[in-house]
C-alpha positions as CSV (number, residue, x, y, z in Angstrom):
1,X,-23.0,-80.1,91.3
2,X,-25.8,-78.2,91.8
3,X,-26.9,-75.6,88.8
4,X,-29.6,-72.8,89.0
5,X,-32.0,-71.6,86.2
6,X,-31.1,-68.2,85.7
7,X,-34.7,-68.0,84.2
8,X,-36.5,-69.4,88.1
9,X,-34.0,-67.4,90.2
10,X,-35.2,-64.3,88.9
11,X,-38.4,-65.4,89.5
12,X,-37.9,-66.4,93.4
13,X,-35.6,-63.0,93.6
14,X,-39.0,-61.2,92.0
15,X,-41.3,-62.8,94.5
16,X,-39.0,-62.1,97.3
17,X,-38.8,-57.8,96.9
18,X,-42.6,-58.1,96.0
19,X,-43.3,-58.5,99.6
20,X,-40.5,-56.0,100.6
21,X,-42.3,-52.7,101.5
22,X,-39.7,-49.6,101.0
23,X,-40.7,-46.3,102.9
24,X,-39.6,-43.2,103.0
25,X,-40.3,-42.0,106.7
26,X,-40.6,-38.3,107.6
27,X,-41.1,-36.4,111.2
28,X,-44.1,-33.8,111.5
29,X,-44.9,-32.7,115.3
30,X,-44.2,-35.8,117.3
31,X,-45.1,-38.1,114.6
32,X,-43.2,-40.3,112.4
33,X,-45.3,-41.0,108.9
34,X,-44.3,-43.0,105.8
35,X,-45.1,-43.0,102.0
36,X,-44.3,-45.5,99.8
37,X,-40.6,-44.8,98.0
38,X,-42.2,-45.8,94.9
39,X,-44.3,-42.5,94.8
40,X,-41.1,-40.3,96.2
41,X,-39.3,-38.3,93.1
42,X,-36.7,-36.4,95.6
43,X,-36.5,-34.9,98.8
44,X,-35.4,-31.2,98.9
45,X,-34.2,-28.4,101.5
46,X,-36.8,-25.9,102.0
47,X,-37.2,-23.3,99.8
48,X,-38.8,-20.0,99.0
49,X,-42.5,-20.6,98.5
50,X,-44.4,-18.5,96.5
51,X,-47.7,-17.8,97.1
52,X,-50.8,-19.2,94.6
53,X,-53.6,-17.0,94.7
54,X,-57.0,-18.2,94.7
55,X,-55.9,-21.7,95.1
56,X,-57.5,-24.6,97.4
57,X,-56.4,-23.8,101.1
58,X,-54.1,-26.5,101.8
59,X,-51.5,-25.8,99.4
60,X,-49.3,-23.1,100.6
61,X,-48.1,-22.3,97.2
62,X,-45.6,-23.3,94.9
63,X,-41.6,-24.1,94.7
64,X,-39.5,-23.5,91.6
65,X,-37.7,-26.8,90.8
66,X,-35.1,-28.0,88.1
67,X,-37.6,-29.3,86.8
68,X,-40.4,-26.5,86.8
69,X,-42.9,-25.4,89.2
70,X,-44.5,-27.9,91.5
71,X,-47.6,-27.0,94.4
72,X,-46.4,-27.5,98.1
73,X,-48.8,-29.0,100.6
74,X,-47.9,-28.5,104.6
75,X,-48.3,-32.2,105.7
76,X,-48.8,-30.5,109.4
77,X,-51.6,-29.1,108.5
78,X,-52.8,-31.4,106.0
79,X,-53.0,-34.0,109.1
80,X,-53.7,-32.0,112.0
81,X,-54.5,-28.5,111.3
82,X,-50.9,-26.9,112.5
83,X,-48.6,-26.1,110.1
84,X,-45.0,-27.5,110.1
85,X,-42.3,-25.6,112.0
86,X,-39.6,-24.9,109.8
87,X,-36.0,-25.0,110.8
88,X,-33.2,-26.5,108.9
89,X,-33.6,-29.2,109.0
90,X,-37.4,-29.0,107.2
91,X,-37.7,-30.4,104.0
92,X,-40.1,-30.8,100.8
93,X,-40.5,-34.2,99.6
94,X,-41.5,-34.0,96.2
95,X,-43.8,-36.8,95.0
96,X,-45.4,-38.2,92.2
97,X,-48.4,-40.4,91.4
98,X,-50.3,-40.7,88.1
99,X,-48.3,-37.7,86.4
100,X,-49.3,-35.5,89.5
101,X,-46.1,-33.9,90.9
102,X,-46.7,-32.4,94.4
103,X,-44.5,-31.5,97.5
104,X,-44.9,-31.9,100.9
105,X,-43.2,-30.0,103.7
106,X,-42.3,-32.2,106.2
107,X,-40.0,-30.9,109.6
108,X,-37.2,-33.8,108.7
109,X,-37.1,-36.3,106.6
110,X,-36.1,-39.6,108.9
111,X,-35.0,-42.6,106.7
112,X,-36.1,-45.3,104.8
113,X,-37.4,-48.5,106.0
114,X,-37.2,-51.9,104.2
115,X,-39.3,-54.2,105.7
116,X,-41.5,-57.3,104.6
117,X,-45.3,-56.4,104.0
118,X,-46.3,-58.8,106.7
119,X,-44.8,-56.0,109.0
120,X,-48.0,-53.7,108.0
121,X,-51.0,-53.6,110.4
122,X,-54.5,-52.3,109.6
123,X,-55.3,-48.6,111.4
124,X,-57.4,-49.8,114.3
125,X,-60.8,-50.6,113.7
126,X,-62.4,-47.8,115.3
127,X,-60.4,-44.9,113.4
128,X,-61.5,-46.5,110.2
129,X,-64.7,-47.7,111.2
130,X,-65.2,-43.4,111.7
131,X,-64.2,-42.7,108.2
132,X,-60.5,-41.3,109.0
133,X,-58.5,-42.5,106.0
134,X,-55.2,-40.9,106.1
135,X,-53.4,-43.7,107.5
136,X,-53.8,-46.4,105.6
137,X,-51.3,-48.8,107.6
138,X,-49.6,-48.9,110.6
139,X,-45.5,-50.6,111.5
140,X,-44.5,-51.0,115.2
141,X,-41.4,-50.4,116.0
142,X,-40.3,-51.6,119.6
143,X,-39.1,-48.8,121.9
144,X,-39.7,-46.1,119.3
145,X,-43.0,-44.7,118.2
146,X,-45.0,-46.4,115.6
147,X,-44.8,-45.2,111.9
148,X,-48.0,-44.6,110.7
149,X,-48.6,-45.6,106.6
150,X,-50.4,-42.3,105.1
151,X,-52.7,-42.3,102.3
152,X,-51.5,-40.6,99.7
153,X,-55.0,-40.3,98.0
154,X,-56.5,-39.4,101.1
155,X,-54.0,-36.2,101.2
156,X,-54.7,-35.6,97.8
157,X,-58.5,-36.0,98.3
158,X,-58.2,-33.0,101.2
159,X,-57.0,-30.9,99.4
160,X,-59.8,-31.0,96.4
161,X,-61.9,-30.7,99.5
162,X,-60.1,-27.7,101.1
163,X,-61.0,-25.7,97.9
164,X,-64.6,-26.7,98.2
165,X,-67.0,-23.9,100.1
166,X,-68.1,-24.7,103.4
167,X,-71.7,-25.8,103.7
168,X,-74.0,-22.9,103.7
169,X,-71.8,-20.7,102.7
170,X,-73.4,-19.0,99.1
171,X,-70.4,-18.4,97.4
């Protein structure tokens, strides 16, 4: 008979889900993007936004939560300049990183993938090689589009930027 360690099985079962990737994969436009689950508090229906005056121009104001008030970021036009289009089936996906809570409108949230990090490719070369940032990996799928990885720091990072004045301008 055969017996197991407890103690080294949780070890191997440890190593095993350290190279599972979970993300949480959401539609904007025709494109399917991904954020890690870790970072991923909830995902909510759209709600009423209110508007935050004087703040940086990518955040479209802010959502009243159960759990207070939390800033909402368009993820349309944080990636490509046009906002989301919201139906009903739009959502915020309210995330968190290093105490920051922040939501995102996304047009549908899609589902989550489990897969093994192997599974992640590099952007290609020549997008990063040009400085773009907000994909930080990308998963092919076959017959369905690829889901593209985004950088949550580099969504953050726009934003602090949007607020910045353009150059030349004196204010």
């Amino acid at each position: 008979m055969e017996r197991t360690d407890a103690r080294t099985g949780a070890a191997h079962a440890a190593s095993v889900s350290a190279n599972l990737v979970n993300l949480a994969c959401f539609g904007v436009r025709e494109g399917v993007y991904a954020l890690d689950v870790a970072h991923v508090r909830e995902i909510v229906r759209m709600a009423e936004i209110t508007a935050l005056p004087m703040s940086p121009a990518l955040i479209e104001g802010v959502v009243e939560l159960r759990d207070g008030v939390v800033p909402v970021i368009d993820l349309g036009r944080a990636l490509a300049g046009a906002p989301c289009e919201i139906t009903n089936q739009a959502r915020i996906a309210v995330l968190e990183v290093d105490d920051l809570v922040v939501g995102l409108i996304v047009e549908r949230a899609a589902d989550v993938l489990s897969l093994d990090a192997s599974s992640l490719e590099d952007p290609p070369s020549l997008a990063t090689q040009a400085g773009y940032e907000a994909v930080r990996a990308v998963v092919r799928r076959p017959d369905e589009r690829p889901v593209l990885v985004l950088s949550l720091d580099h969504i953050l990072e726009s934003v602090y930027r949007s607020q910045l004045p353009a150059q030349g301008d004196p204010s």
